[in-house]
Steps between C-alpha positions, in 0.01 A plus 500: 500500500862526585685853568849608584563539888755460696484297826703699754742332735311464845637757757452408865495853588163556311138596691282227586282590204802526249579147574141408489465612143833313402352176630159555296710586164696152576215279579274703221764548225887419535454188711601304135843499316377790330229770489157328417649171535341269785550544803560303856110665600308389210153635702651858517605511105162385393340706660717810434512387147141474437437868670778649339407389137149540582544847602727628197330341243223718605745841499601383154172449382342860648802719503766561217851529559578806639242541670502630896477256824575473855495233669394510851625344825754342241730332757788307320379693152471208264199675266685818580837408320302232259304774337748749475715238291214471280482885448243621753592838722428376857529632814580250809314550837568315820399565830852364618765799379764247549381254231596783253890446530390101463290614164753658364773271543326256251457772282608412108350788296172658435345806626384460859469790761452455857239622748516338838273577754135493625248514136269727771785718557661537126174501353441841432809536294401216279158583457373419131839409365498162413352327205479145724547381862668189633322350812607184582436251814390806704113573497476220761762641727271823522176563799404703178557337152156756370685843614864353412394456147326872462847568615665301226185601262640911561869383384422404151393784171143451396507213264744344732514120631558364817628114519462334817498162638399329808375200681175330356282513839303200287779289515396185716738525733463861607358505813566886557193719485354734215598933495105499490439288819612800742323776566840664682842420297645757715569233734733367279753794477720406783624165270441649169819497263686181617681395223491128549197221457390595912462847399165402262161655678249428225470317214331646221220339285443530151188653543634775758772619234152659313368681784880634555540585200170705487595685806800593328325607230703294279454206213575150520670373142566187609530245784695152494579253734771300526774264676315167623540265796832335320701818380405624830693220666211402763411153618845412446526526125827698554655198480371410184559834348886410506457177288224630251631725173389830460279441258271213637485738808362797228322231302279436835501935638312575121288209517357639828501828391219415246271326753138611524486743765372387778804242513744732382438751759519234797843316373692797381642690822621867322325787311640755263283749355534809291289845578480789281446870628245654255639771277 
């Protein structure tokens, strides 16, 4: 899925996080000779890729064009300026005010508004307004992924969808602990929201995504896993994911994708699922 955006020049004078962002969007996207192309990180596409297609094929499939989304804690604002491309009215939120100036300077067309700030703090003007929510990479930077997504649950109309991924906790190499193994997350709010791979507290389970979503009061649709021990990069296989084409590399994500579960759940390391708010 290719889209127009521009890579801005880098600026020395940007913020810490600025420049952070511009490093993700050249490792994750224009590290090739051109956007969607290859790039120098091959673990970092792969696994962008595979959440990013994973993530709007789902949008496309629930919500029709024209339809109303934020995306929350959107950093560099790839789905942000993606979906508006492709017709959708969304609304950009970030934490970080200064990645707005960043968002907009790769900004081609589209209609995209933007709404920095803290979701607990802007929430109550964006109450029931959107038909679907963007949540991506974040539960597991949260000492409370089951009261952050009654947050998120409050954003969207009845009938609405929320589309999150995260971190398979069942992946065999997590060794973090499960959201249901501590009796007081609160200790956890002192390193909550780090937006890099130390800032993860839990890992979520499959089977904890149903009690969440009950708490919420919400409906699972669906629930996939994805992006295995090669696309990941680990044990090396970096190195091999420069020499091997794009589509043995696919040929070998599906085929694991379609593994019984108990396999697939152990040797695919993300999760995107889809909740509905009932009408």
């Amino acid at each position: 899925m290719e889209f127009i955006m521009k890579l801005p020049r880098f600026d020395p004078t940007w913020s810490v996080d600025v420049k952070s962002c511009y490093l993700y969007d050249v490792k994750e996207y224009f590290g090739g000779d051109a956007p969607g192309s290859r790039t120098p990180f091959p673990d970092y596409y792969f696994r962008f890729r595979n959440r990013f297609t994973q993530i709007v094929d789902e949008i496309e499939k629930y919500l029709p064009i024209g339809s109303s989304i934020i995306d929350i804690a959107a950093a560099q604002g790839n789905f942000s300026l993606f979906l508006a491309e492709r017709g959708y009215k969304v609304t950009w939120n970030d934490l970080r005010s200064d990645l707005e100036g960043y968002v907009r300077s790769k900004y081609e067309y589209g209609d995209i508004s933007y709404a920095a700030g803290n979701l607990l703090d802007i929430e109550n003007e964006h109450i029931g307004r959107y038909d679907g929510v963007i949540a991506t990479e974040l539960l597991e930077h949260v000492a409370h992924p089951d009261e952050f997504l009654i947050s998120l649950t409050r954003l969207v109309r009845p009938g609405g969808y929320l589309f999150i991924s995260t971190p398979n906790g069942r992946y065999f190499r997590n060794r973090l602990p499960k959201f249901s193994e501590y009796s007081n997350p609160a200790d956890f709010e002192a390193v909550q929201f780090r937006p890099d791979g130390d800032g993860h507290i839990f890992l979520l389970y499959p089977d904890e995504i149903t009690v969440l979503a009950e708490r919420a009061g919400i409906d699972i649709c669906e629930l996939k896993l994805g992006s295995n021990t090669l696309t990941t990069g680990e044990f090396k296989s970096k190195y091999l994911l420069k020499c091997l084409p794009v589509r043995v590399v696919d040929f070998i994500e599906n085929v694991t994708r379609r593994l019984p579960e108990p396999f697939r759940s152990k040797m695919l390391n993300s999760m995107v699922f889809v909740l509905q708010k009932p009408r």
